[in-house]
C-alpha positions as CSV (number, residue, x, y, z in Angstrom):
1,X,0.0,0.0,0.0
2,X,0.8,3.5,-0.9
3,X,1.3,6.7,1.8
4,X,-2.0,7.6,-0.6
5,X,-3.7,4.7,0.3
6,X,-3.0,4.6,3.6
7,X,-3.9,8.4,3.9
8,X,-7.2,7.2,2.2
9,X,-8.0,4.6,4.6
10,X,-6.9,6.5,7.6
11,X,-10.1,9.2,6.8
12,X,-12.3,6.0,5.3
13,X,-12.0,4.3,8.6
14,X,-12.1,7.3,11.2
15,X,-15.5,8.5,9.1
16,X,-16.9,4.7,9.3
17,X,-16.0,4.9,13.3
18,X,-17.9,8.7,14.0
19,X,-20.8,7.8,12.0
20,X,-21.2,4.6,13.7
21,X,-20.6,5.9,17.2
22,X,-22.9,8.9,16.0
23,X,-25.5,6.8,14.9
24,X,-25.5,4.6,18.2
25,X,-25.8,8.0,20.6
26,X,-28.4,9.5,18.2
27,X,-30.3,6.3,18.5
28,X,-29.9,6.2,22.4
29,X,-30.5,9.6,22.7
30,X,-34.0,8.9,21.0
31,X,-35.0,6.1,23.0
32,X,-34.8,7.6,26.3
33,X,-31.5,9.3,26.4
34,X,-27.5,8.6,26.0
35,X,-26.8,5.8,28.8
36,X,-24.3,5.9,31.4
37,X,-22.4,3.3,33.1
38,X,-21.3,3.1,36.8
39,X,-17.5,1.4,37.2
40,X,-18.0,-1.8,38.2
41,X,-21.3,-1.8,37.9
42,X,-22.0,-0.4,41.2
43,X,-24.7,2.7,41.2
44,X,-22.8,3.9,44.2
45,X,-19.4,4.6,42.0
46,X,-19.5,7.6,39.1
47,X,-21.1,6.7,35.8
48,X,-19.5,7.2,32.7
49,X,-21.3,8.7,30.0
50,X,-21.3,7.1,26.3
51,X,-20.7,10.4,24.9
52,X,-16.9,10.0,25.6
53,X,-17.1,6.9,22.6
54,X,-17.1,10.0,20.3
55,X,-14.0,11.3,21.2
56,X,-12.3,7.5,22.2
57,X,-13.4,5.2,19.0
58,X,-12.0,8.0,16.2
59,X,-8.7,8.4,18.1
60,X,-8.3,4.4,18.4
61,X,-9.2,4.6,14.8
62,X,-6.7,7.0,13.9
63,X,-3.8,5.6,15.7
64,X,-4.4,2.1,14.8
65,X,-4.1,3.0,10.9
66,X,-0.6,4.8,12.1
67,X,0.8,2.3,13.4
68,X,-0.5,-0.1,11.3
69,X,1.2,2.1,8.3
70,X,4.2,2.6,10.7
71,X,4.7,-1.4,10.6
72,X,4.1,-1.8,6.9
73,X,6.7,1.1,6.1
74,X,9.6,-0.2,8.2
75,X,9.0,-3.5,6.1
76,X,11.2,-4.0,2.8
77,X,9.6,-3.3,0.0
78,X,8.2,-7.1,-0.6
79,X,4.7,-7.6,-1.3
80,X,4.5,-11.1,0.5
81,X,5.3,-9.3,3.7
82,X,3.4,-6.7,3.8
83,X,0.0,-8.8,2.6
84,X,1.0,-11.0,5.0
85,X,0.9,-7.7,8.2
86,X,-2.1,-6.5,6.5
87,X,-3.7,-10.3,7.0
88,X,-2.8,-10.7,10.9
89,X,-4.1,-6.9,11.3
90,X,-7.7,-7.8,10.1
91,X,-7.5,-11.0,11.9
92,X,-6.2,-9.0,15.6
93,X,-8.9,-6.7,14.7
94,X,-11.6,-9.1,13.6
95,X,-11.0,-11.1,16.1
96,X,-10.8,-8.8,19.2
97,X,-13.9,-7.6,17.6
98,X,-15.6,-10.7,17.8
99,X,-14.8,-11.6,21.8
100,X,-15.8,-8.2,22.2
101,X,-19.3,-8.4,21.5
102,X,-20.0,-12.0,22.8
103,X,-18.7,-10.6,26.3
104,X,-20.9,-7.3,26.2
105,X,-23.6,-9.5,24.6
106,X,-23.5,-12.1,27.6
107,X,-22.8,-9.6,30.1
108,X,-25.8,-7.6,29.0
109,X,-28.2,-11.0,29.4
110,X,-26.9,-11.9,32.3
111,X,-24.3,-14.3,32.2
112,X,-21.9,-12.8,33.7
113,X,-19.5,-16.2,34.0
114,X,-19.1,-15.8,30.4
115,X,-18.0,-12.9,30.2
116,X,-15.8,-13.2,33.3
117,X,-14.1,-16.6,31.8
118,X,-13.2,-14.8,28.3
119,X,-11.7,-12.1,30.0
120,X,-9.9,-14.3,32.1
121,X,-8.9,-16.2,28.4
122,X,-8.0,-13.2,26.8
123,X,-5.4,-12.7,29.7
124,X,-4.3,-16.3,29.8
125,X,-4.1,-15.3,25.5
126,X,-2.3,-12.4,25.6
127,X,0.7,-13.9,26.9
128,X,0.9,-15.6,24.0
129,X,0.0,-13.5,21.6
130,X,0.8,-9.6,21.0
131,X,-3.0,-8.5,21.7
132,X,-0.9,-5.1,22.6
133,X,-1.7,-3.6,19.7
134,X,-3.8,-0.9,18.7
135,X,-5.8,-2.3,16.1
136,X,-6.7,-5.4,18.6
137,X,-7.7,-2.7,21.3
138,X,-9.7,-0.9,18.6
139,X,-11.4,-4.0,18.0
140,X,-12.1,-4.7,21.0
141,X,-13.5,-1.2,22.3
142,X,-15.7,-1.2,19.0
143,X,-17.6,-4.1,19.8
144,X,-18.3,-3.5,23.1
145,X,-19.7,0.5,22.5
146,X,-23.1,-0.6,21.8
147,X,-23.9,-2.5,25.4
148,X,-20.9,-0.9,27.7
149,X,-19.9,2.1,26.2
150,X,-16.6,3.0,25.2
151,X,-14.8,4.1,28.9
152,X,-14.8,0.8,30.9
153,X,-13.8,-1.4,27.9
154,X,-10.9,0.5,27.5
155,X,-9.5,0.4,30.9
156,X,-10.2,-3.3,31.0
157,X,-8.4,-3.6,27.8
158,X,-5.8,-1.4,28.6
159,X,-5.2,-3.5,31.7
160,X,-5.0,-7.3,29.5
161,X,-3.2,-5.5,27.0
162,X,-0.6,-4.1,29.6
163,X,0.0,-7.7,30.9
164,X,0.3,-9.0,27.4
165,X,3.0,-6.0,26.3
166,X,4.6,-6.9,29.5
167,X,5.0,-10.9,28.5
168,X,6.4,-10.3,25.0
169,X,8.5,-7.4,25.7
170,X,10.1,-8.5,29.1
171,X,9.5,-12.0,30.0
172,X,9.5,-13.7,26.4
173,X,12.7,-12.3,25.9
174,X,14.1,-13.5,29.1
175,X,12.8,-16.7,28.9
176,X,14.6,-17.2,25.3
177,X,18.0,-16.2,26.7
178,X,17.9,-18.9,29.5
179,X,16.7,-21.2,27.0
180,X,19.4,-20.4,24.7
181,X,22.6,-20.5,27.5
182,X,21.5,-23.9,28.4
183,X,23.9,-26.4,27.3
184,X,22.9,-28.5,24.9
């Protein structure tokens, strides 16, 4: 992909984001209002307004296609590889996408145990694959906007994703160069 390209796709997929988040608060704001979520869903702890999803989904957006470009840039200039970034990008997004909205969706009909145990996955997960980057936390804060809002998801994501930057940056590394001074 060109820097034309990815300029192209940066507005496509910011626009798609701010009309989708726009749609969902005009919708909720014409069936009884723009909801609000306590933190951990305890009405005695501050709510969080879904309003911030319109200033949190377009800047996720936005810095996933940088660094998405940044990766495919610092690549040499063979096709192969750079079809083959652009392949496990949809698939971090797509995927994290996916999870996302069978947790919010099982949260929001009460099982709760579901969405605990694919959190709980997504950690176990994470420390083995990079689920640091931006367009899985994208992914993952866009499916969950329409049942929990943009704020909490993000933290908990933020969180996972922390643990999982932490494994492949620190301990994978580590664990490699014991591996390798062993004799053999």
């Amino acid at each position: 992909m060109t820097e034309k390209k990815f300029k192209a796709l940066k507005y496509y997929v910011i626009a798609v984001t701010v009309f989708f988040v726009a749609g969902h608060l005009l919708w909720e704001h014409l069936n009884g209002g723009v909801i609000s979520h306590n933190l951990l869903h305890r009405s005695d702890y501050p709510a969080i307004s879904n309003w911030w999803g319109l200033l949190i989904l377009p800047f996720l957006a936005w810095l996933s296609i940088v660094r998405i470009e940044k990766r495919v840039t610092l690549q040499p200039g063979e096709a192969p590889v750079r079809a083959k970034i652009l392949r496990v990008v949809l698939i971090g997004f797509f995927g994290m996408l996916v999870l996302s909205l069978v947790q919010s969706l099982s949260f929001s009909i009460g099982y709760e145990n579901v969405a605990i145990y694919l959190s709980l996955g997504l950690v176990v997960v994470g420390l083995f694959l990079p689920i640091y980057r931006a367009e899985c936390i994208f992914g993952y804060v866009f499916g969950s906007i329409v049942f929990t809002g943009a704020v909490i998801p993000l933290i908990g994501i933020l969180v996972i994703t922390g643990i999982s930057w932490f494994s492949h940056v620190c301990i994978k590394p580590l664990v490699f160069r014991v591996i390798k001074a062993q004799p053999q």
